[in-house]
C-alpha positions in Angstrom: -32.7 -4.3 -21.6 -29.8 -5.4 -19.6 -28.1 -3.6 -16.2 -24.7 -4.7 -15.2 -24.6 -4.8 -11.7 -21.0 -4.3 -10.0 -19.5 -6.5 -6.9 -20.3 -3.0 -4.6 -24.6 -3.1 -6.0 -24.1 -0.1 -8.4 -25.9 -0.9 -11.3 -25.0 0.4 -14.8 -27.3 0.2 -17.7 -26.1 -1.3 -21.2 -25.7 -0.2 -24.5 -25.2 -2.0 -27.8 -22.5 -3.8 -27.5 -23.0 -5.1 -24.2 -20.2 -6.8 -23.9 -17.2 -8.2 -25.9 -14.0 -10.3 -24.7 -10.6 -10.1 -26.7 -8.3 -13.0 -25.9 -5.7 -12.3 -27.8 -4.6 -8.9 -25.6 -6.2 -10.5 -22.5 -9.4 -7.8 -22.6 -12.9 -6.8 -22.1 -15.0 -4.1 -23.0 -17.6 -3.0 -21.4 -20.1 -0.4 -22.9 -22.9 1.2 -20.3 -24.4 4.0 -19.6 -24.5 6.4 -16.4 -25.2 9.5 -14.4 -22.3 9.0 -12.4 -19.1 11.2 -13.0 -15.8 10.1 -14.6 -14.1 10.9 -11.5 -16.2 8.3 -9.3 -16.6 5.8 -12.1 -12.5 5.8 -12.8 -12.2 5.4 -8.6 -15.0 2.8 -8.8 -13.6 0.9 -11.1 -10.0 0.5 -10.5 -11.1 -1.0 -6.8 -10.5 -5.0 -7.8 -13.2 -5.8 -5.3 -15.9 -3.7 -7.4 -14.8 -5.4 -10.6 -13.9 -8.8 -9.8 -17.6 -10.0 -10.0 -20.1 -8.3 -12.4 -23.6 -8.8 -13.0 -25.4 -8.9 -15.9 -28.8 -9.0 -15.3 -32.6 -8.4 -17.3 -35.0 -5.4 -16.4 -37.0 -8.4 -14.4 -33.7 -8.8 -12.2 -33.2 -12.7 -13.7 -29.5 -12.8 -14.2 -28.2 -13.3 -17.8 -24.5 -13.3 -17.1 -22.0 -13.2 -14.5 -18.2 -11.8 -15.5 -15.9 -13.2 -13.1 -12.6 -12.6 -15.3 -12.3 -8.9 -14.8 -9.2 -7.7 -13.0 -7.6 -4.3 -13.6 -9.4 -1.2 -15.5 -7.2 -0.3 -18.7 -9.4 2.3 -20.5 -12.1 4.2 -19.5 -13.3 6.4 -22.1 -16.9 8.6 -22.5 -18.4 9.3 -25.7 -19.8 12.7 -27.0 -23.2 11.0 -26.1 -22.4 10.3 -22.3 -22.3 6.6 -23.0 -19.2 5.1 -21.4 -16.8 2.4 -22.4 -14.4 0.5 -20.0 -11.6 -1.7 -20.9 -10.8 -4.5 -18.1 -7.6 -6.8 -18.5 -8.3 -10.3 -18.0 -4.7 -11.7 -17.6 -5.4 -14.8 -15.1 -1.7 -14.0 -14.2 -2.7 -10.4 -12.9 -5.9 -11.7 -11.2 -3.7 -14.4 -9.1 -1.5 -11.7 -8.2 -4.3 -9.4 -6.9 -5.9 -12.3 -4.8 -2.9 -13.1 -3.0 -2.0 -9.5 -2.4 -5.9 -9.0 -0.9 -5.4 -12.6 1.0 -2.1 -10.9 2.5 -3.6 -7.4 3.4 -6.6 -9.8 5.5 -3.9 -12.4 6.9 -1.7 -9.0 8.2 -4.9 -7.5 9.7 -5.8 -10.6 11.9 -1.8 -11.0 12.9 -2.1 -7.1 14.5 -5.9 -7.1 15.5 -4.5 -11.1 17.5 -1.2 -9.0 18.7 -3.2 -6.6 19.8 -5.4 -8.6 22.0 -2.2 -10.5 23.4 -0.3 -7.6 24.5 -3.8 -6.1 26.1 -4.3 -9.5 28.1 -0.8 -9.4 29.0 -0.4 -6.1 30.3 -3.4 -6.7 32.4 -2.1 -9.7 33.6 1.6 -8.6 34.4 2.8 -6.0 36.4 5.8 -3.7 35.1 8.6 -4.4 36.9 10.5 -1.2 38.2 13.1 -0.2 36.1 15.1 3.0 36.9 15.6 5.2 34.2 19.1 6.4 32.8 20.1 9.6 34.8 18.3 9.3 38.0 19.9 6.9 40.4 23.4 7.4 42.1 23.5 11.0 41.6 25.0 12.0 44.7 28.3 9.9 43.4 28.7 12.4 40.7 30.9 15.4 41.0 28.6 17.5 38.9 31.8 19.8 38.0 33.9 17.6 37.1 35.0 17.9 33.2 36.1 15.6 31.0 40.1 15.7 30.2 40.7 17.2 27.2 43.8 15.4 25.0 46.9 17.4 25.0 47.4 18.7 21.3 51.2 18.8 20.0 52.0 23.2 19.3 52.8 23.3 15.5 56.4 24.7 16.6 57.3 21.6 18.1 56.5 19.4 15.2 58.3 21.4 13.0 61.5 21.2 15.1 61.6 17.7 15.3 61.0 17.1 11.2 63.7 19.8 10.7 65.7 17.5 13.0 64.9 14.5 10.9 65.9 16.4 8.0 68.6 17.3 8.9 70.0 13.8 9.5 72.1 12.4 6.4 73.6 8.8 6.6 
């Protein structure tokens, strides 16, 4: 009897057929069984870093196989007899792409954990200048009743009297 034994050290054990590739849609199925929910299995598995290395090893713990060409979980399906049956894509397309998006998520963690550190050791080092905030320094200069000039707004009589005028004028 086999066990396939995920990236993460869960270990699934295998039914008839173990395992079969399909290269024309860029697939493979995987058939195990489990006492773990579909829930947990469906989170489990669509986690590239549980899938991207799987296990196949013998009751004695030899390993038979090792799938390194899973990439995304298409299908996951469970039979009436609580056997389980999970369809991977293989595209080497799709696995580039999740590499360099994992490679870019560790690269942007070191840029803030090394900003981090730099702004730490230079606020220790540096004193902060005084700066006065907005509002606080030559007060006494203000008249505090002063108001601000409104515009002068033209009466709606006037206006009308000088378009009559212009009306009013023929060459």
């Amino acid at each position: 009897m086999q066990n396939f034994v995920l990236n993460n050290g869960v270990v699934l054990k295998t039914i008839p057929p173990i395992t079969f590739p399909n290269n024309m849609s860029k697939t493979r199925t995987i058939c195990f069984q489990t006492d773990l929910p579909y829930d947990v299995l469906f989170e489990m598995f669509s986690e590239y870093s549980n899938v991207c290395r799987i296990e196949c090893k013998f009751d004695s713990g030899n390993v038979a196989d090792v799938l390194t060409d899973c990439v995304k979980l298409k299908v996951l399906s469970r039979k009436d007899d609580g056997s389980y049956t999970a369809e991977f894509s293989t595209d080497a397309t799709e696995k580039l792409i999740l590499e360099l998006q994992e490679e870019v998520k560790r690269l942007k963690s070191q840029v803030e954990n090394l900003i981090a550190e730099k702004e730490s050791d230079t606020s220790e080092e540096t004193e902060r200048p005084d700066v006065q905030e907005p509002g606080t320094g030559d007060e006494e200069t203000l008249d505090p009743e002063a108001k601000p000039e409104e515009p002068e707004i033209p009466d709606e009589e006037t206006e009308t009297e000088e378009t009559d005028d212009e009306e009013d004028f023929e060459p």
